[in-house]
C-alpha positions in Angstrom: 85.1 -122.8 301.7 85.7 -119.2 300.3 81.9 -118.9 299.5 81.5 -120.2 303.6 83.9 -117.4 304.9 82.7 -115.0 302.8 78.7 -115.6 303.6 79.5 -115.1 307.2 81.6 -111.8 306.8 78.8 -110.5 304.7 78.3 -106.6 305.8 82.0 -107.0 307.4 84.8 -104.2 307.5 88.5 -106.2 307.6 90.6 -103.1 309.3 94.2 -103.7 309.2 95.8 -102.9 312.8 98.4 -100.5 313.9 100.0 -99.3 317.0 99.7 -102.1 319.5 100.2 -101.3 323.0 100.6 -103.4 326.3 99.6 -100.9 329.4 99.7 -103.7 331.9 99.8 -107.6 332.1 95.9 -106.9 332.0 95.4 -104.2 329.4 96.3 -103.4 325.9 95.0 -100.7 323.3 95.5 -100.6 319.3 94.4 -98.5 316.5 93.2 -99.3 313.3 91.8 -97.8 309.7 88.8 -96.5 309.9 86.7 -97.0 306.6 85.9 -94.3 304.7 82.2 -94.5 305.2 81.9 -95.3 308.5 80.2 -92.8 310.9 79.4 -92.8 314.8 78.9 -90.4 317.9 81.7 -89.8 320.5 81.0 -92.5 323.2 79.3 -95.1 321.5 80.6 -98.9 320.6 81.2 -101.0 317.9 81.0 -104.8 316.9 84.7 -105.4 316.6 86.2 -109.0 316.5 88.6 -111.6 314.4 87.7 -114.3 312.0 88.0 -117.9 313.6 87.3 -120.2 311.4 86.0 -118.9 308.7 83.0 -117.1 311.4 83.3 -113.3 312.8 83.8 -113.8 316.5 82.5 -109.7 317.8 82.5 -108.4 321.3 80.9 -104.4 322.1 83.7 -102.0 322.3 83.6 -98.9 323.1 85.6 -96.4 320.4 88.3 -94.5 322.0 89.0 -92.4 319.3 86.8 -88.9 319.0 84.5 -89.0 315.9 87.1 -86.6 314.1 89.9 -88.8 314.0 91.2 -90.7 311.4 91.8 -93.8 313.1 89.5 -96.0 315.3 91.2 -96.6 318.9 90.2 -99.9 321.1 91.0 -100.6 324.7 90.8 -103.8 325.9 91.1 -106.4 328.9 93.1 -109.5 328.4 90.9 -112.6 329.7 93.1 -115.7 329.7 90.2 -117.8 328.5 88.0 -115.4 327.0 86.4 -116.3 323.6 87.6 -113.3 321.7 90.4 -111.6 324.3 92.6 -114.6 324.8 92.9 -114.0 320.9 92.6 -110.0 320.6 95.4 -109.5 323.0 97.9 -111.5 320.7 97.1 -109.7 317.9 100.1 -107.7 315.7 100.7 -104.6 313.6 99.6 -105.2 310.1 96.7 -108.5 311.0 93.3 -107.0 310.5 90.2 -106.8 312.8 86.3 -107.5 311.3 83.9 -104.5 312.7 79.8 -104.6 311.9 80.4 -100.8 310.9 76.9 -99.9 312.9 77.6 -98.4 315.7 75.4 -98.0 319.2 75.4 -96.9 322.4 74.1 -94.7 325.2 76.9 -92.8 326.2 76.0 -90.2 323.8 75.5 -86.0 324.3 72.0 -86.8 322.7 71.2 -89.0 325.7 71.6 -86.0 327.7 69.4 -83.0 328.3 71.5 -79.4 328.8 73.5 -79.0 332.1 76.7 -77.2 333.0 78.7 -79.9 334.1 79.6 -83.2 332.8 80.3 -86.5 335.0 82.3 -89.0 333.3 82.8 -91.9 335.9 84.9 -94.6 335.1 86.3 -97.9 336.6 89.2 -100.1 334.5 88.4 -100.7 330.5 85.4 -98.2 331.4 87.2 -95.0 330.3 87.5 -95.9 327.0 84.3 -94.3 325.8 85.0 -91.3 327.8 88.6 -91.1 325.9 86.6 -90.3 322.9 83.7 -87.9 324.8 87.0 -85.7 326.5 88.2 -85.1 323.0 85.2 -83.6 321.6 84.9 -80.1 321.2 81.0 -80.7 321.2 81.6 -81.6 324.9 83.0 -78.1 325.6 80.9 -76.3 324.2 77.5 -77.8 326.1 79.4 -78.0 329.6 81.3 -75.3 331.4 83.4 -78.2 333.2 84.0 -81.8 332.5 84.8 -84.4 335.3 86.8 -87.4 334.0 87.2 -90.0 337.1 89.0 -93.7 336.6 88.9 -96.0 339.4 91.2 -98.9 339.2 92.6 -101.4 341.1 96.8 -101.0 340.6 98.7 -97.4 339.8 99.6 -99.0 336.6 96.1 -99.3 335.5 95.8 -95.8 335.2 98.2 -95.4 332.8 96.1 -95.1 329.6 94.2 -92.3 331.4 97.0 -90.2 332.2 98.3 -90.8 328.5 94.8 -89.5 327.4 95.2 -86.4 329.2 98.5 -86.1 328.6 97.9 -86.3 324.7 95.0 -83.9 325.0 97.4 -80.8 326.5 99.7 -82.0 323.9 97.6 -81.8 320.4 97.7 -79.0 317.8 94.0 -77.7 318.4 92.5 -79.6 321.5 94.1 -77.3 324.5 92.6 -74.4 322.7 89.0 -76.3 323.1 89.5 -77.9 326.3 91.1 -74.7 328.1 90.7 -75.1 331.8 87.2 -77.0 331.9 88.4 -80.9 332.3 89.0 -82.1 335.3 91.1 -85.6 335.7 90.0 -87.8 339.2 92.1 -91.0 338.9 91.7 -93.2 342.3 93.1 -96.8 343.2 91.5 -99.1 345.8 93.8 -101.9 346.7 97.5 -99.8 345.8 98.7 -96.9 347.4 98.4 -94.1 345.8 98.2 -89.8 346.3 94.2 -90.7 345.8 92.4 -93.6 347.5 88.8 -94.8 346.7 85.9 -95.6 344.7 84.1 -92.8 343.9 80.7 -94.0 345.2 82.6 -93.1 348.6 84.0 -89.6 347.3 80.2 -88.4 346.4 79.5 -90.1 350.0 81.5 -88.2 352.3 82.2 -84.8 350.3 85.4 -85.8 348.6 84.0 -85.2 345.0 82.3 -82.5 346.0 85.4 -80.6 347.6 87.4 -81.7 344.2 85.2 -80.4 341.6 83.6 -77.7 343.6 80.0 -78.2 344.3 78.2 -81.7 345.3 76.5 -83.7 342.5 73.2 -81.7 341.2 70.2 -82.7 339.3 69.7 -79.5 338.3 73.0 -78.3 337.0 75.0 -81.7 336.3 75.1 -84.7 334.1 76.4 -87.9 334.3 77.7 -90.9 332.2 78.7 -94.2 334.0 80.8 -97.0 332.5 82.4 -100.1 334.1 82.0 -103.2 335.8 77.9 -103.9 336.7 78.3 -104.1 340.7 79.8 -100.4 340.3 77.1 -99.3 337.8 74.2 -100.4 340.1 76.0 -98.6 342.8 76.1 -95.4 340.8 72.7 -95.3 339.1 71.4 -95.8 342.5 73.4 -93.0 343.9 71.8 -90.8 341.5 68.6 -91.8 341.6 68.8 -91.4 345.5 70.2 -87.6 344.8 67.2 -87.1 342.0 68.8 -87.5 339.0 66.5 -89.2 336.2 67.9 -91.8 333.7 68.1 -91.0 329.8 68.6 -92.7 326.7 68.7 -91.7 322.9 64.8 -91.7 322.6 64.1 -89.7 325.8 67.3 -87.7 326.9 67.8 -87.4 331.1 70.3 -86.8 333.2 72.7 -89.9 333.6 73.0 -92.5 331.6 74.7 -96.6 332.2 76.7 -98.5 329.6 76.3 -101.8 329.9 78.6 -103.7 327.1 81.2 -106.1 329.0 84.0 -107.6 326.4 85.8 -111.3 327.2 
């Protein structure tokens, strides 16, 4: 049997877990070690997973944590009867994770040619690659301004991005980087709260526009898109309607999708 499990975790890292957090009754983060070794870009995703039987069970998630920090950060949805989050979400401080330690993605800086601003538009688990992009003094230094926005259903589902920004004004060196240039949009759609919306409807009618400054631009802004497919059609064809041409790692544009959904 140990030859079985250990055939199938061949090219596995085990990461033993720490900080475990419940946002809402559909939301958790954790943190974990990060191996020595492993490497990746702010924004992409890893392979991460637990051993069932013996056999890796891996879903794409997005790494919260920048690609300077010491430990790897997850956040995750709880689906009741998911393969791998009806596990995930019951999982303690000290039990380990497996990660494929190659990690992908296109929510990358090098998917991007130059611009001056940077859209980061989010809905639910979506923000968690832009967690680690708005903690990136890389980000700061290619964009003049940076545009955070996180759509969610409920108030409380907003809660990990207001931590995130609230951590960011709070570190040793990040305030210094960051200064003035990011901007923090967070919207609910069914709850009341001070903002309403999607954000399809705020580039629609001018609300974005009057928040950040200026309307979306081809030829001055960028944007990454993350979150549930109906709203990433709706965006990419937002900005393909205003112009805007869609990159990847091989040929850099100016927006780019993610497209890795976790259950």
């Amino acid at each position: 049997m140990d030859q079985v499990v250990d055939k199938a975790l061949r090219g596995m890292a085990l990461l033993k877990v720490r900080n475990i957090r419940h946002w809402t009754d559909r939301t958790f983060s954790f943190n974990c070690d990060r191996p020595a070794s492993f490497r990746f870009r702010s924004g992409e995703f890893a392979m991460i997973g637990l051993v069932v039987d013996g056999k890796p069970l891996l879903r794409a998630y997005s790494i919260c944590s920048p690609s300077w920090e010491e430990e790897l950060e997850f956040y995750s949805i709880k689906v009741q009867d998911g393969p791998l989050t009806s596990r995930l979400q019951h999982i303690k401080e000290g039990d380990e994770i497996a990660m494929r330690p190659k990690p992908v993605g296109t929510l990358v800086h090098d998917a991007l040619v130059p611009g001056k601003r940077l859209f980061l538009f989010s809905t639910g688990t979506g923000i968690a690659p832009f967690a680690s992009i708005i903690r990136d003094p890389e980000t700061y230094e290619k964009f003049e301004q940076v545009v955070l926005t996180h759509t969610c259903r409920q108030v409380g589902e907003l809660a990990f991005g207001h931590d995130l920004v609230r951590r960011i004004s709070e570190h040793e060196f990040l305030p210094e980087v960051v200064g003035d240039k990011l901007v923090h949009i967070a919207t609910t759609t069914r709850e009341q709260s001070p903002a309403m919306g999607r954000m399809t409807d705020w580039i629609r009618d001018g609300r974005l526009a009057a928040a950040t400054g200026a309307p979306l631009d081809p030829a001055t802004d960028r944007v990454m898109i993350c979150g549930s497919m109906a709203m990433l059609q709706e965006h990419k064809a937002i900005c393909e309607e205003l112009g805007f041409i869609e990159g990847s790692n091989s040929e850099p544009g100016q927006f780019v999708i993610e497209k890795a959904f976790v259950d």
